[in-house]
Backbone as CSV, one residue per row, in Angstrom:
resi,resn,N_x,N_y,N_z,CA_x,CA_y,CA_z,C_x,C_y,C_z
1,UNK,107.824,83.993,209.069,107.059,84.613,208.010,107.390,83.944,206.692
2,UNK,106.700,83.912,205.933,106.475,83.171,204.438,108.012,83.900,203.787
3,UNK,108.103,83.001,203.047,109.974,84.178,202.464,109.287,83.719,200.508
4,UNK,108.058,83.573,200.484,107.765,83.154,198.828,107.759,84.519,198.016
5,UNK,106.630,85.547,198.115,106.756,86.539,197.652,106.379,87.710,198.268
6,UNK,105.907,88.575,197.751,105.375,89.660,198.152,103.758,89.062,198.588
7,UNK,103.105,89.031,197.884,101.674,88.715,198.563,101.322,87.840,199.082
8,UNK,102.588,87.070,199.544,102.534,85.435,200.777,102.837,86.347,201.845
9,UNK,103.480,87.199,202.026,104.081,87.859,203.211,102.924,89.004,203.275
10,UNK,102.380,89.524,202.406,100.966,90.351,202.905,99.698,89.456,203.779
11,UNK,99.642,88.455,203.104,98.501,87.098,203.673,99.264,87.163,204.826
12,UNK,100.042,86.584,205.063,100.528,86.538,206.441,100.180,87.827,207.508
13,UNK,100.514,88.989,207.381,100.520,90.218,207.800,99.014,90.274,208.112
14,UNK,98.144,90.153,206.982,96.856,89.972,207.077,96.138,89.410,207.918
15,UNK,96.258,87.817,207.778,95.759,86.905,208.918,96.343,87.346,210.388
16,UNK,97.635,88.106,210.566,97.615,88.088,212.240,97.279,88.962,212.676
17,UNK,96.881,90.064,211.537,95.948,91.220,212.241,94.440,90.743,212.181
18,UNK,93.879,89.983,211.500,92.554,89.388,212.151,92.363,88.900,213.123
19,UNK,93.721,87.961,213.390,93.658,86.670,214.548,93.212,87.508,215.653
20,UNK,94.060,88.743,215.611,94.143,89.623,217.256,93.049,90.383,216.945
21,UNK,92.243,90.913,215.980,90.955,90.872,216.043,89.851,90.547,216.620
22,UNK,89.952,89.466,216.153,88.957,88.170,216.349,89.371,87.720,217.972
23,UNK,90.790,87.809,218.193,90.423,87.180,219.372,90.047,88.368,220.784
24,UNK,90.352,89.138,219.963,89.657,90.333,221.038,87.876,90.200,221.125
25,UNK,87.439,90.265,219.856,86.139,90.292,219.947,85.868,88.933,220.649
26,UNK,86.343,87.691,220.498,85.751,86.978,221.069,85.643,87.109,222.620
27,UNK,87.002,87.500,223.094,87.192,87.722,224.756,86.380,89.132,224.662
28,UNK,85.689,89.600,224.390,84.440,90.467,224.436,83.036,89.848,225.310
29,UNK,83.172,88.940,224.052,81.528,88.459,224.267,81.798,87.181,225.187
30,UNK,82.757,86.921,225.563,83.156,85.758,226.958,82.818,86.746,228.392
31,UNK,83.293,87.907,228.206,83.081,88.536,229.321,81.978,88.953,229.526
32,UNK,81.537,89.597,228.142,79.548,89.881,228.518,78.916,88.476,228.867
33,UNK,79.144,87.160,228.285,78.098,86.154,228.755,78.966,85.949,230.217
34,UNK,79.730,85.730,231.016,80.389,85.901,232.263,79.429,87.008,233.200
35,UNK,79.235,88.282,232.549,78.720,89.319,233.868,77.049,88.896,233.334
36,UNK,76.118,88.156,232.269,75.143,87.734,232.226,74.766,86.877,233.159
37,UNK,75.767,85.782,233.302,75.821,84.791,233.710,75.966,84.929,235.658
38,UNK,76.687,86.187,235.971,76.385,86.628,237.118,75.820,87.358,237.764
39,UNK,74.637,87.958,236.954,74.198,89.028,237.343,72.902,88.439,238.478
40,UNK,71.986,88.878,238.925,70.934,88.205,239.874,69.737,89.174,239.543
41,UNK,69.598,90.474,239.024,68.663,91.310,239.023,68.430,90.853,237.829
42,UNK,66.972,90.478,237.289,65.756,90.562,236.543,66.305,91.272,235.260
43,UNK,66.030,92.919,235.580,65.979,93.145,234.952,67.124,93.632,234.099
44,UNK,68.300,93.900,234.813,69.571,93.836,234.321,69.810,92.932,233.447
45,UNK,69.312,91.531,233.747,69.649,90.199,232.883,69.437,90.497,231.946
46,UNK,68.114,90.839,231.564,67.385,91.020,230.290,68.464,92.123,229.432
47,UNK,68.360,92.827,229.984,69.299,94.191,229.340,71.003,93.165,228.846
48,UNK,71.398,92.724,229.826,73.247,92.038,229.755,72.292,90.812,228.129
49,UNK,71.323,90.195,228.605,71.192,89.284,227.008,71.125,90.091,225.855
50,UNK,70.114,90.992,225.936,69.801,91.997,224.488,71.597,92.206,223.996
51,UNK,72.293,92.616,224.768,74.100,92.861,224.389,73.925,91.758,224.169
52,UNK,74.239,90.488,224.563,74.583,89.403,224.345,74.640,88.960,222.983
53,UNK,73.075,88.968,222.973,72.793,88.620,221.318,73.188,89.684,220.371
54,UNK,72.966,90.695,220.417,73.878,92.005,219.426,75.409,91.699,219.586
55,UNK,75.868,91.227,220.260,77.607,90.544,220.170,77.569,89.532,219.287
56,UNK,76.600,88.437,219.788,76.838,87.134,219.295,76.356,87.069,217.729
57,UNK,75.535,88.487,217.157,75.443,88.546,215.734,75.991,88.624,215.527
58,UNK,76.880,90.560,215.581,77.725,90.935,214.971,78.879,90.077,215.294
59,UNK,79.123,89.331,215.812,80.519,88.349,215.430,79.929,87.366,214.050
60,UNK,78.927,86.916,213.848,78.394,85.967,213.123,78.431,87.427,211.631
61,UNK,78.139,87.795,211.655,78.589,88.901,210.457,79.983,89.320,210.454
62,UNK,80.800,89.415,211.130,82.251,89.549,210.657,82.791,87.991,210.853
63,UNK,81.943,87.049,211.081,82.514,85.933,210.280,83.633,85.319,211.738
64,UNK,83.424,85.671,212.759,84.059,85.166,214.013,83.616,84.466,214.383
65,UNK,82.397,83.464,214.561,81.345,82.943,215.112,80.612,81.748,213.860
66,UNK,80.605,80.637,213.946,80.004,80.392,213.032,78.070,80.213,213.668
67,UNK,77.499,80.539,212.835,76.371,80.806,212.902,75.255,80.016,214.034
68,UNK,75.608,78.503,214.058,74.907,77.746,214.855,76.133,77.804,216.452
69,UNK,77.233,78.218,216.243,77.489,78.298,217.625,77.014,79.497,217.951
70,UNK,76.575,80.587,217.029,76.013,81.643,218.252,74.461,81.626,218.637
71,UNK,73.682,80.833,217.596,72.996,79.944,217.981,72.295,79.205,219.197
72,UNK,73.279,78.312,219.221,73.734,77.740,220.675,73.625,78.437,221.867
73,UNK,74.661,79.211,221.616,75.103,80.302,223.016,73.853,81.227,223.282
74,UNK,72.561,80.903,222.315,71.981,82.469,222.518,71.064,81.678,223.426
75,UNK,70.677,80.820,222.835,69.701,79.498,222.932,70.034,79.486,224.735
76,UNK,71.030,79.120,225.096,71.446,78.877,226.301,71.633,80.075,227.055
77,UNK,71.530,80.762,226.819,71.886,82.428,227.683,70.033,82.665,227.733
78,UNK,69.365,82.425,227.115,67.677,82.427,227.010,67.550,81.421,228.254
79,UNK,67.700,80.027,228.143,67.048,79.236,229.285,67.831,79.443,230.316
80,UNK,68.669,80.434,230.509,69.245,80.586,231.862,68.317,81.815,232.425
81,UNK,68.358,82.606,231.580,67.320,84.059,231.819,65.919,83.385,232.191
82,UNK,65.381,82.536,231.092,63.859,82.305,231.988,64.345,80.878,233.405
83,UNK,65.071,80.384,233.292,65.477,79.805,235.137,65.421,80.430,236.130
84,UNK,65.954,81.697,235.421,66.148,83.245,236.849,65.294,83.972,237.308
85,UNK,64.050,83.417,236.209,62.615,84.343,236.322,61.797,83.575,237.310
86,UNK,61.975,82.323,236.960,61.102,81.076,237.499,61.355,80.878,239.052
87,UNK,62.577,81.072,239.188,63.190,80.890,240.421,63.567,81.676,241.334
């Protein structure tokens, strides 16, 4: 831990209660695109993406996510959903 002052050692305190935050939310939305990613029913899919993307915002609003990777991920969780339709 920082030994400078008082509000180096709050920053500190600070950042590792985000880290475990953040890394919770992220192992969130790893596990929802995981049971997306395995699901086989239609219409379940649809339902596991709608979460998907309401995860992959609200991380992009608390600033966990930068914007074009959730982007990305949504982008790609879409052409897997219409593959599953097609096929």
């Amino acid at each position: 831990m920082a030994n400078v002052n008082r509000s180096a050692r709050k920053r500190v305190r600070q950042a590792e209660k985000r880290k475990l935050r953040n890394k919770s939310y992220k192992s969130f939305v790893k596990t929802l695109t995981k049971k997306f990613r395995a699901e086989t029913d239609p219409e379940k899919k649809k339902e596991l993406l709608s979460l998907l993307y309401a995860a992959l915002d609200k991380g992009v609003s608390k600033g966990i996510f930068h914007r074009n990777t959730a982007a990305r991920r949504k982008k790609k969780a879409a052409l897997l959903l219409k593959k599953s339709l097609e096929g």
